[in-house]
N, C-alpha and C positions, 0 to 999 in steps of 0.2 A: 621407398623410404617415406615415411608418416611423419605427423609433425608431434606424435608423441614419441618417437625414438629421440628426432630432434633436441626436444624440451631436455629430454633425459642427458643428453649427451652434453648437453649446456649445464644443465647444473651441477653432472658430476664432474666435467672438465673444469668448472668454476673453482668449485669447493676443493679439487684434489690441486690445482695449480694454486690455489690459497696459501698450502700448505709453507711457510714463512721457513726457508731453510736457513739464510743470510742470518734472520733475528735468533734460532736456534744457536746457532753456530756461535753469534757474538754473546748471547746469555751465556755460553759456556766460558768463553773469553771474559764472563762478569761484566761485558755492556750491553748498550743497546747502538747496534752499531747505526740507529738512524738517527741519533744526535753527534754524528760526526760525518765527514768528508760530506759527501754529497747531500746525506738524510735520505736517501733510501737500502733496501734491505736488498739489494740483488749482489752479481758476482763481483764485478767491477768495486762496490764498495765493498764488498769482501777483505776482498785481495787488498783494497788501502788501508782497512781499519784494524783487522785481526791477523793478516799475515796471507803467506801462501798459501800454507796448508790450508788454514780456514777459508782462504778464498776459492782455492780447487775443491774443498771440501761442499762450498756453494753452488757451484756449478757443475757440479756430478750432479748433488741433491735435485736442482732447478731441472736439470737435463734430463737427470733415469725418473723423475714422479710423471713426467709425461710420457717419458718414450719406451718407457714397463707398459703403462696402460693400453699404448697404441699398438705393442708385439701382441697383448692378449686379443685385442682387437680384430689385427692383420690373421693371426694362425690360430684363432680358434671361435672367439663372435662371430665375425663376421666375415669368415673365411669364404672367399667364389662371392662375394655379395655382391654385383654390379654399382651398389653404391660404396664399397668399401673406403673409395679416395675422398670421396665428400662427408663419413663416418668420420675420417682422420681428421681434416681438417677442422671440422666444427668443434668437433670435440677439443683440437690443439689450442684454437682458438681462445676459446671458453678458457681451458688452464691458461693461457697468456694473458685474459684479463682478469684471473683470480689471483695470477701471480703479480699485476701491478697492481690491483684495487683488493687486496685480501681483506675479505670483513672483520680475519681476526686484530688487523693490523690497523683499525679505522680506515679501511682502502688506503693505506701508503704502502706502497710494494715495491718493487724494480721496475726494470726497464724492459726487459719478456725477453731481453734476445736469447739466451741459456735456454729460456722454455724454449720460443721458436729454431733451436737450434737441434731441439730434442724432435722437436713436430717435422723438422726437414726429414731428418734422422729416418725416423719412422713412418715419411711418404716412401721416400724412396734408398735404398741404402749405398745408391750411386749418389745423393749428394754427400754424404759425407765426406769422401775426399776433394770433389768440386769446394763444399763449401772450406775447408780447411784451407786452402791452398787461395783460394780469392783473400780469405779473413787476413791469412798470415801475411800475405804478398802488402794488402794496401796496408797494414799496421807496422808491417816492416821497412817500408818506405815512407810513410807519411808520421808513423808514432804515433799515429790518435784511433785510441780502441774505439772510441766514437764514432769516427768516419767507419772504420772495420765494420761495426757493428749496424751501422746504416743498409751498409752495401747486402749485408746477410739479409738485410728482410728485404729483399728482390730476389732472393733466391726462390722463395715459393713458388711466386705469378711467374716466374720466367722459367723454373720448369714446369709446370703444369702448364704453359702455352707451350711450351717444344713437346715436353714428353706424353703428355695425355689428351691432344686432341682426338681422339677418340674414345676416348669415356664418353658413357651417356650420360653424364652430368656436369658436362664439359663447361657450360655457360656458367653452373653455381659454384664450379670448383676455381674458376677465373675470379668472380665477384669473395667469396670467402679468400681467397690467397692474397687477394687486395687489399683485405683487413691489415693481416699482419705488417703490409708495410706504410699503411696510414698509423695505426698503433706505434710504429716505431720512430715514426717522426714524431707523432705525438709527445711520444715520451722523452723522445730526445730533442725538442722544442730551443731546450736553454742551451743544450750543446752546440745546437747547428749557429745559434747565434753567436757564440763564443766564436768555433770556426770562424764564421763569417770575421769575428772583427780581428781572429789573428789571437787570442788570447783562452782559447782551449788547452789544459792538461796535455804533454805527452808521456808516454810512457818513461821511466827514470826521471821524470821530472820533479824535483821536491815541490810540496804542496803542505800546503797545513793544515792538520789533522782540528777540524773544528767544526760544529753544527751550521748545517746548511750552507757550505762553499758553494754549493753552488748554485 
């Protein structure tokens, strides 16, 4: 692997995780749904500004523009390629921070978990149920899609320590898997705080639909 597939896979990972599904969805709704609840455009505010539908609607979108990409990647780019695992990843990566910093969007995007949830998806098709069953378990006991959504971005580095210590790009697939869950703290910064003080969102909880709650 060269550092010009590299570049390549970074910018089109960037520009296609860009793609603002949230802001589409709510221009149909006739808003912009990042002058309300939280002020950004991923699923989570979906689902509080525009409805279910609109909110499943965001999270398909956020989930299949990466994990399309990565099936044409796995079974036909870059099919048998020794580096195929570390292809996925950088590339996932890339769409995770075009999905929170989209230039169409002045860089205000989401939060990447839906992306990183596509990118799990498309390392390996065993976490899928792994990851459903961890997300649903601590949301269904704690209420807070925020904690849920923490715990998923461990899902990468923790399998690719159990499952792929034998790739030969074993070292760079630990160091890239590490991204997605420093990004997700990153991005959830104000949540963990809230957590912390006892004053976070839970799910069924009324809230007030208004510019930058949070």
């Amino acid at each position: 692997m060269n550092i010009w597939l590299a570049i390549c896979l970074v910018v089109a990972g960037y520009l296609i995780g860009s793609i603002p599904f949230g802001y589409i969805v709510g221009k149909f709704n006739h808003i912009d749904i990042r002058n309300y609840g939280s002020g950004n455009s991923g699923t989570t505010n979906a689902f509080r500004t525009v409805g279910r539908v609109g909110g499943i609607i965001t999270f398909l979108g956020d989930f299949l523009k990466v994990f399309i990409p990565i099936m044409i990647m796995r079974f036909v780019l870059f099919k048998d390629q020794p580096y195929l695992n570390l292809v996925i990843l950088i590339f996932g990566f890339a769409c995770v921070l075009g999905h929170n910093f989209p230039v169409w969007l002045k860089f205000k995007g989401g939060k990447g978990i839906a992306v990183t949830a596509g990118v799990c998806s498309g390392l390996d098709f065993l976490i899928i149920p792994f990851g459903i069953v961890l997300f649903g378990v601590v949301v269904l006991i704690t209420k807070y899609v925020s904690l849920g959504s923490l715990l998923i971005s461990f899902v990468i580095p923790f399998w690719v320590i159990v499952r792929m210590s034998e790739d030969a790009y074993y070292p760079w697939l630990i160091a890239v898997s590490c991204l997605f869950t420093i990004s997700a703290f990153f991005m959830h910064r104000k949540n963990i705080k809230r957590l912390i003080r006892g004053e976070e969102n839970k799910i069924g909880q009324r809230v007030r639909i208004e510019k930058n709650e949070q």
